[in-house]
Residue, then its C-alpha position, 0 to 999 in steps of 0.5 A: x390177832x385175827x390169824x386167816x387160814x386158806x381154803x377152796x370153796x370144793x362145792x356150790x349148790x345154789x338152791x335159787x338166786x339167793x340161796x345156796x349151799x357151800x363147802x369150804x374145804x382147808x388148803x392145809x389139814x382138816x377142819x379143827x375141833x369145834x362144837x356145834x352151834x359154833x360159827x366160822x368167819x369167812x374173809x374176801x378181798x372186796x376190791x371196791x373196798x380195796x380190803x378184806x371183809x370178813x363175816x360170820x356164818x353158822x356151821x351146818x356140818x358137824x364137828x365129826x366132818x373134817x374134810x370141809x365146813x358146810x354153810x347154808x348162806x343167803x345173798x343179802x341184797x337189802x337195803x343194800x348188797x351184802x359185801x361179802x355174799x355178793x364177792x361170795x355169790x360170785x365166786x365159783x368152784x374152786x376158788x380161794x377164801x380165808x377162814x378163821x378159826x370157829x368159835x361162838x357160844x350157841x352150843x348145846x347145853x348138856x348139864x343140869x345145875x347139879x352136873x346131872x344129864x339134861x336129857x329133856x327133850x330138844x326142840x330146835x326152832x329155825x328160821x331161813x338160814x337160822x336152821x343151820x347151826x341145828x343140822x349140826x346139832x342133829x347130825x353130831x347128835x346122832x353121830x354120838x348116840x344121843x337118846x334125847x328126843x329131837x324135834x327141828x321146827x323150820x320157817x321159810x316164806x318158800x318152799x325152795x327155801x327149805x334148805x335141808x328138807x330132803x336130809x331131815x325128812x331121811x333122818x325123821x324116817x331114820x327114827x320111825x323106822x330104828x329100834x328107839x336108838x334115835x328119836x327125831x322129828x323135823x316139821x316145817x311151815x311156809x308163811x306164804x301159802x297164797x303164793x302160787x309158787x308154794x302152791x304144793x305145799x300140804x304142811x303147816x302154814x304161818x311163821x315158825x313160830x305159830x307151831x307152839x300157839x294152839x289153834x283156834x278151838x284147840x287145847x293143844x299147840x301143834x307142837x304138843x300135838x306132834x309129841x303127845x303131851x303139855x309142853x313145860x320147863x320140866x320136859x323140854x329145852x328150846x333153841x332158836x336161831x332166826x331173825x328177831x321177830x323170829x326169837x321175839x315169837x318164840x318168847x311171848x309164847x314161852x315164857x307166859x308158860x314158865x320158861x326162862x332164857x339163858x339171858x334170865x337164868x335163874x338163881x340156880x344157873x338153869x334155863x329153858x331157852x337159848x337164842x341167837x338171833x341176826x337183824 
């Protein structure tokens, strides 16, 4: 049985027309336990349906943050209007939304078969609105002191489309200039550069995905480049969240190389690769 909880939408930070950031704030108490990668189903009554609808969003706070959820959403317009982003995009500060508890399985995996610590390096592959569920990740990451080496690889097709590119470039700045308590990397690309609105951007260039093909004449991907070394099963895990296409490029690259997918583990229950993907 679905048991809806009350809440005000306290902030809206529209990043263009389709994009935006909101808080979700509990009428009653805090924001429940939950881990990160986990997602919040989100209800309002549509009055063309003459019902609630209810949709799931991936969590971009972490669990440390009780006052509120955070959700990075965008307004889904085709083929045709989403029916609850429209309601969404329509509402204003202060407003009343339903919640339902947070849940879902795209979580950090922290053990090894053995029950040994898995401490390979995190690398965090997220397409548009797939990032979310990663912010929380590195937030809680940091929050708890993790040694893990953290790298987020981002893709949008526009700049403005970078939702977290001011906090992650701090927490990447954060890491260079510490003492070796955190070890993060964030890295992002546009995959339309000709565009004259991306006309700024210096960075890499193409779908997320091409940060672990090499370049033409080179021995080394992008992302090996970055840390110094041969990406393997033995060194390195994988998450990604995006469309399709977006987890789809990420396999045909890794797994000729000896990854394996969470979906494939091997005999002894261990895997390389997480996904969640929508669409």
């Amino acid at each position: 049985m679905v048991v809806d909880n009350k809440a005000t939408i306290s902030y809206i930070r529209v990043l263009k027309e389709d994009l935006a950031i909101f808080h979700i704030k509990p009428i009653e108490g805090q924001v429940p336990d939950f881990k990160p990668g986990q997602f919040v189903t989100l209800g309002l009554n549509v009055p063309k349906e003459g019902k609630v609808i209810r949709r799931a969003y991936s969590i971009a706070s972490p669990p440390e943050q009780k006052k509120h959820f955070e959700l990075v959403v965008r307004w889904v317009k085709k083929p045709l209007p989403g029916r609850l982003t429209t309601e969404l995009f329509n509402k204003r500060e202060g407003d009343e939304i339903s919640w339902v508890k947070p849940t879902g399985i795209f979580t950090i995996n922290e053990k090894m078969s053995d029950g040994s610590p898995d401490n390979r390096r995190l690398v965090l592959i997220g397409g548009g609105t797939g990032l979310a569920p990663f912010i929380s990740y590195s937030l809680h990451l940091k929050s708890k002191g993790s040694k893990r080496q953290i790298i987020v690889l981002h893709g949008a097709s526009y700049v403005d489309e970078l939702s977290y590119r001011e906090l992650l470039t701090e927490l990447e700045h954060e890491s260079l200039d510490g003492n070796g308590n955190w070890n993060f990397r964030y890295r992002a690309s546009i995959s339309r550069p000709q565009e004259w609105f991306n006309r700024s951007w210096n960075g890499h260039k193409g779908r997320v995905e091409t940060f672990l093909r090499p370049k033409p004449g080179k021995d080394m991907s992008p992302l090996e480049e970055l840390v110094g070394e041969k990406i393997t099963p033995q060194n390195t895990s994988f998450y990604v969240c995006g469309w399709q296409g977006t987890v789809d490029g990420v396999l045909d690259s890794l797994v000729p190389k000896g990854f394996v997918t969470e979906r494939n583990k091997r005999k002894d229950g261990t895997f390389d690769v997480k996904f969640e993907s929508y669409g």
